[in-house]
N, C-alpha and C positions, 0 to 999 in steps of 0.2 A: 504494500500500500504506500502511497506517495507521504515524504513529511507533512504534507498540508492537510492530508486527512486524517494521516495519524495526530496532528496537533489538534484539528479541529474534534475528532474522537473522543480525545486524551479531555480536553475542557468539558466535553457534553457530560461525559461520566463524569467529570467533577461535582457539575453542578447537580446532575441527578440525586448523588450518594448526599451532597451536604445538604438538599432539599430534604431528603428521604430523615438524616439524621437530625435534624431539626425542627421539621414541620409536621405536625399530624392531628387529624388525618390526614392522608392523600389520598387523591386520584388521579388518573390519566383520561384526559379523551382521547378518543380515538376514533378518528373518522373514517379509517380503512384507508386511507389514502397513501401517496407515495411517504410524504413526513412525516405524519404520525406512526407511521410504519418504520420509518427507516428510525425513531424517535423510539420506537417499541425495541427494536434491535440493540439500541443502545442500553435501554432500562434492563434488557437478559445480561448483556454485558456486562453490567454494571455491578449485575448481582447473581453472577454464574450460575444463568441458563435460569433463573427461574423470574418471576414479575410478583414483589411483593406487597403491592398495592391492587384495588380495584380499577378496570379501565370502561370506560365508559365510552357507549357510542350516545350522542344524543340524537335519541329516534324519529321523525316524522313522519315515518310510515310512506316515504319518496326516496330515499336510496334506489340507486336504481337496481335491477334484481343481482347481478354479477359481485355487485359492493356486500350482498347481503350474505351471497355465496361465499366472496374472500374470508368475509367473518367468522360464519361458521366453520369453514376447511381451518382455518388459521387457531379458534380458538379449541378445536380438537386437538387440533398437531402441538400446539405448544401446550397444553393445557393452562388456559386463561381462568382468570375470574372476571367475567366481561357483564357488567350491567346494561339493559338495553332501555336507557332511560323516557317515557314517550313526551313530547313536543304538547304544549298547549295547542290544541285548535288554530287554525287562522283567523278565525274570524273574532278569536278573543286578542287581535292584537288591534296596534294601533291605527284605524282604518283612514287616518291620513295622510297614512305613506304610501309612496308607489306600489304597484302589486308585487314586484318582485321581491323589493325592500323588506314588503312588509311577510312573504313569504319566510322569508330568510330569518326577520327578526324571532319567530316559531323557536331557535335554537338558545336566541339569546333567552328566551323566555327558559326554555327549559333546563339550561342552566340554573337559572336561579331558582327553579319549585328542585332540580338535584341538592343543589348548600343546603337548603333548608330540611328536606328531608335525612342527607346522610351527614350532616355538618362537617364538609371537610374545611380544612383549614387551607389548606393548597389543591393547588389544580395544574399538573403537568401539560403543557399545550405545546402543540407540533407548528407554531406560524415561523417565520423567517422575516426577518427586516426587510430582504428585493423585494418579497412578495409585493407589496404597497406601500404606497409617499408614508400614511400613516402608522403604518407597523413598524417605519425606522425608527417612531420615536419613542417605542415600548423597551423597558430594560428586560433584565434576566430575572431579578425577581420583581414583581409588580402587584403593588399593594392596590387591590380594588375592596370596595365597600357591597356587602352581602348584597343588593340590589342590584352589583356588578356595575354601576356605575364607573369610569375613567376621566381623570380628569390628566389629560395629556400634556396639559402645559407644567403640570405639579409633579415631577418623578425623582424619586431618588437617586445623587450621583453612586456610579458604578465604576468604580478605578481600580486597576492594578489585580482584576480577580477578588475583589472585596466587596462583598454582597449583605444587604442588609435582609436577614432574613427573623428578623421579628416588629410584631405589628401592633396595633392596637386592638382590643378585643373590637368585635363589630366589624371587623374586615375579612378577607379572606386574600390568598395570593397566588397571582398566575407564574406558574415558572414555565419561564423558557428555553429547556438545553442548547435549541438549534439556531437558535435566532439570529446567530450571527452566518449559518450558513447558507449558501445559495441555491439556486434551482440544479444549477450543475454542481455542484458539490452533491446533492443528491443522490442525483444520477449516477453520479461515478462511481459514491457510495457504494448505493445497491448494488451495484454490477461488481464490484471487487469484492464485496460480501456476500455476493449471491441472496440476497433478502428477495422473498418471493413478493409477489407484485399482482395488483390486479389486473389481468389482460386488457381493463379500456384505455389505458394508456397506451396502446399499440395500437396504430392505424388499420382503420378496415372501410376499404372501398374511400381510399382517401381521405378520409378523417380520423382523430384520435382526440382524446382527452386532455389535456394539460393538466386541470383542475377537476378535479372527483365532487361534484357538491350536491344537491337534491333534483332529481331528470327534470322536475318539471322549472326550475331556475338557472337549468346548467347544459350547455351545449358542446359540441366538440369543436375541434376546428379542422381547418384544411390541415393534410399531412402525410407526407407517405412514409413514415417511419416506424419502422413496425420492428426493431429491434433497438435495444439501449446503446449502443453503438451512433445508428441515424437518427436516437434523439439528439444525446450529446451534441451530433455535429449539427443538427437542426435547431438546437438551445444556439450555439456558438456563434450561428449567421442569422438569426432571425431579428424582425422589430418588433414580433408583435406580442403582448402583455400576455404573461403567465395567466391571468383570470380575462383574458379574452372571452370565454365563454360562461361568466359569471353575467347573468343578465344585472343583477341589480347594481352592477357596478358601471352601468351605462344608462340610469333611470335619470339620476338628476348628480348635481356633483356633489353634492354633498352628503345622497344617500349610507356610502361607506361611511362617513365618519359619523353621522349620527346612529349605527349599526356599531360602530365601536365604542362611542360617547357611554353608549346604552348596555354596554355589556360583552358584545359580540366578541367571536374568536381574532 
């Protein structure tokens, strides 16, 4: 494995284990997707071969079916403790926001009826900083208020590997292992590790997935890369946005950030 993976590796499980020894409870979500995946890899690693926390998929009963398939082959083979937590209704959100928006917002709700019912104190999350303008400005541990609330201009500094990881009661904290790595750090990941992958990320009939999120919000794009080899090299020369096919992320501009303001991944 290259030094830049191995460095970025070497950090992920840092932060994992001093989360893990610190903060509890925990959980992980886990959306199936490539970096919560490759983010689950890390957590076996972390604590040779087994995951000693709960992972949680937050459900809306729209995964599309293959995502639901990954879950179950995956929580057989490794034997998981996987909660499949369900989504309030759409129509109990907030019916001001665009459709998609307000689709979407389903997760952030269901986050918060998960705190309150299993009261974790942390919450392991698979985002990355490239992903979007507003996810570069999340640290590694990120103190949010049980309503999941962010307030993004107020973060605590993070220097030198020195993490503040205790809060005030009434809050809860999202940590980040991966957030400093990228799409292709990913990618290259998985493939040096052989981490098993869901097949919509592989092009069929000239499209593939980039981003994994609920069918009825989430579209593929053009592609004819149907191995980890032609994504990489299709990450390397491309322009076009990792959540290209995240509808709510083209409703209005500001949708994303009131989707993060509020709670969201």
């Amino acid at each position: 494995m290259s030094q830049h993976l191995d460095d970025l590796e070497a950090k992920s499980i840092y932060i994992i284990r001093e989360a893990y020894a610190r903060i509890n409870p925990v959980g992980m979500l886990w959306s199936i997707g490539k970096d919560s995946t490759a983010m689950l890899w890390l957590v076996r690693k972390a604590f040779f071969g087994r995951v000693p926390f709960p992972l949680v998929l937050l459900d809306t009963g729209m995964e599309m079916d293959e995502v639901y398939a990954f879950r179950d082959m995956l929580t057989k083979e490794w034997d998981l403790d996987v909660i499949s937590h369900p989504c309030p209704p759409e129509e109990d959100m907030d019916q001001t926001l665009p459709p998609a928006t307000r689709a979407a917002m389903r997760k952030t709700e269901g986050l918060k009826t998960l705190l309150n019912e299993h009261q974790f104190k942390g919450i392991f999350c698979g985002i990355r900083r490239d992903e979007q303008g507003l996810r570069a400005k999340e640290r590694v541990f990120s103190p949010r208020s049980m309503d999941g609330s962010w307030d993004f201009k107020d973060q605590p500094p993070e220097f030198w590997d020195q993490y503040k990881t205790e809060f005030p009661e009434g809050c809860h904290v999202r940590i980040h292992p991966i957030l400093q790595w990228t799409e292709v750090d990913i990618w290259k990941y998985t493939q040096e590790q052989d981490i098993p992958l869901c097949d919509l990320y592989y092009a069929r009939d000239g499209m593939r997935y980039r981003s994994l999120g609920e069918k009825n919000i989430t579209k593929p794009v053009p592609s004819t890369a149907s191995n980890i080899d032609e994504i990489i090299h299709e990450l390397e020369t491309t322009k076009t946005s990792e959540r290209a096919g995240r509808a709510m992320d083209k409703e209005t501009e500001d949708s994303f950030e009131k989707l993060r303001s509020q709670g969201y991944m």
